[in-house]
N, C-alpha and C positions, 0 to 999 in steps of 0.2 A: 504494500500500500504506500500510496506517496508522502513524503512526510507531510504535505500544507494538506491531504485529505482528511490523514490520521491526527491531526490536531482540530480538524475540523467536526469530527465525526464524532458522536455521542452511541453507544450501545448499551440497550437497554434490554433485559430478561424480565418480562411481562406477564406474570399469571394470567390467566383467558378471563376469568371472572374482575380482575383491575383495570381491563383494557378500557381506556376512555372512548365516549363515544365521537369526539374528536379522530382519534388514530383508528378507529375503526372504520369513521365514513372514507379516512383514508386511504385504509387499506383495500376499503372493497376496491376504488376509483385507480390504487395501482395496480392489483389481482386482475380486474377489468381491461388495464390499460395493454398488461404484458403477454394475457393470457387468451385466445381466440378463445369463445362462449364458454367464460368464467362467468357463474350464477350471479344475481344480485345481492352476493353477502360477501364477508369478508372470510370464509371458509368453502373448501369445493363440496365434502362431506359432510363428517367428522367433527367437529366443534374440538379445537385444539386443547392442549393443559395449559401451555404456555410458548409464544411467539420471543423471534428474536428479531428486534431493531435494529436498525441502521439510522440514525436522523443529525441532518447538517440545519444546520437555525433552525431546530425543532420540525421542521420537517422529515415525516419518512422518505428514505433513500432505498434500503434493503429490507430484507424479510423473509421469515424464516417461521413458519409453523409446525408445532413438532408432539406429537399425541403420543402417551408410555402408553404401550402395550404389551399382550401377554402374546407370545406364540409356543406353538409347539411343536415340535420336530423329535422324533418317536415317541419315548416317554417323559422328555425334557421339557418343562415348563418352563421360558425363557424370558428375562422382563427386556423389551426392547424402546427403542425411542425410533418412531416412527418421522421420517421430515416431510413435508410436502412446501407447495407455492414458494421455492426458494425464487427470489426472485430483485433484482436490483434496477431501478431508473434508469433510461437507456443515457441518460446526459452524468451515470457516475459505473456504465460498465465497465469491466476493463481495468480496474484503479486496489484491487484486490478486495474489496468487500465482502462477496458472497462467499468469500474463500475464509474470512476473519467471522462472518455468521454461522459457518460451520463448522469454526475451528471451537466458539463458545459453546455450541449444541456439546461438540465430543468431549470438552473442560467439564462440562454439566453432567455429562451421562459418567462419565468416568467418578466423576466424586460423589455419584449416590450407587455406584457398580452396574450400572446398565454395560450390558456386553457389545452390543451390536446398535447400529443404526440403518435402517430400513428407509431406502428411497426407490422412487419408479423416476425416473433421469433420462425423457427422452433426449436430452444434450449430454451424454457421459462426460464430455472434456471435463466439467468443474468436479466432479466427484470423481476422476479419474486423479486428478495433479492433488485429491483431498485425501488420498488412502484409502476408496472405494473400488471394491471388485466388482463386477458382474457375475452373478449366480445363475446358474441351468435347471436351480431345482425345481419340481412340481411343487403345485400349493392347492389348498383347498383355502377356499375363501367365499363367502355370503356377497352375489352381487345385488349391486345398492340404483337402479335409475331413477334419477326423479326424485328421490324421497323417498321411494318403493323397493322394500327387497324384492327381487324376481328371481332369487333360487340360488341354489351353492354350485360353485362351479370348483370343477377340479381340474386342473391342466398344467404345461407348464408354466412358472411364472412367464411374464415382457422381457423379450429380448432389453428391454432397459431397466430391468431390476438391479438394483446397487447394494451391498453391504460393507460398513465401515466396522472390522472387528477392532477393538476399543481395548481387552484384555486378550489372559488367554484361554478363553472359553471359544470353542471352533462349531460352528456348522459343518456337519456331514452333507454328501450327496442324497438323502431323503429327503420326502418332501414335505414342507412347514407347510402350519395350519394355523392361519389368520387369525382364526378364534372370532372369526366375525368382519367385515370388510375390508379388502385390500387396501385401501387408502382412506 
C-alpha cells in the first residue's frame, strides 16, 4: 500500500448489528456499484457477523463481509470464516487495500483459532498473491434463490472456490458440507 494511502486510510472491524445506517446505505450503493444484479441491500445472502472497512475522510473505500460458520468434512466439525462482497472503489484499486482487508479477516480468525477461510473468487489473482488455494472438492450445500431454499445440491464445489488455511488443521480430498448455504 502506498504510504500517502496508508496514512490516509482508517480500518474499521464492524459487528453487523453496530453497523450504522449511514455505512450501510453505503454499502449497499458500492455492492451495487461493483457488482452486476447485486440485490437492494447491503448483503447478497447471509446477513454477515461482522464487515471489514476501508474509509479515507470517513468514506467507504473497501469491504469485506465475513459470516463464522460451521462445516463438515467426514466426521470433523470445522468452525470457518466465510468472506464474501470483497470488494474496493475502482478510483482506490490497485493501491493494496483489498489485500490489507484480508490480511485483518486472517489477524481475526487466527486469534479466536478459526482454521480456514472460505471464498467463491471469481477473480482468483487477489486471493491467489493472499495464501489462497483452489479446492476440487465436492460439497453439499442448501440452494438459496430469491429468499427461497429450492433444495440441497450436491456437486463439485466452483471452479472459483478459495481456501486460506490459517493453522495447521488441513482439509482432505472429501467432500464439505455447508451445513446450510454456500455463501
Amino acid at each position: 500500500m502506498s504510504p500517502e494511502i496508508a496514512t490516509q486510510t482508517q480500518f474499521y472491524l464492524i459487528p453487523e448489528m453496530e453497523l450504522s445506517t449511514k455505512d450501510e446505505q453505503e454499502l449497499t450503493q458500492l455492492l451495487q456499484d461493483l457488482f452486476i444484479g447485486f440485490p437492494q441491500r447491503s448483503q447478497f445472502v447471509q446477513v454477515p457477523h461482522f464487515r471489514v472497512l476501508a474509509k479515507i475522510k470517513g468514506q467507504i473505500v473497501g469491504h469485506i463481509s465475513v459470516t463464522q460458520r460451521l462445516v463438515r468434512q467426514n466426521e470433523n466439525v470445522i468452525k470457518i470464516f466465510f468472506i464474501s462482497d470483497v470488494c474496493v472503489k475502482e478510483d482506490y484499486m490497485g493501491l493494496g487495500l483489498a489485500s490489507k482487508l484480508l490480511s485483518m479477516v486472517a489477524d481475526k480468525a487466527k486469534k479466536i483459532n478459526i482454521p480456514f477461510l472460505f471464498a467463491v473468487a471469481p477473480d482468483k489473482s487477489l486471493y491467489l498473491k493472499n495464501d489462497f488455494k483452489e479446492i476440487k472438492n465436492n460439497g453439499n450445500w442448501l440452494m438459496i434463490r430469491e429468499s427461497n431454499s429450492i433444495g440441497l445440491m450436491r456437486s463439485p464445489l466452483p471452479s472459483h472456490f478459495m481456501v486460506a488455511q490459517l493453522g495447521k488443521e488441513k482439509l482432505n480430498e472429501a467432500a464439505i458440507d455447508f451445513l446450510g448455504p454456500l455463501i
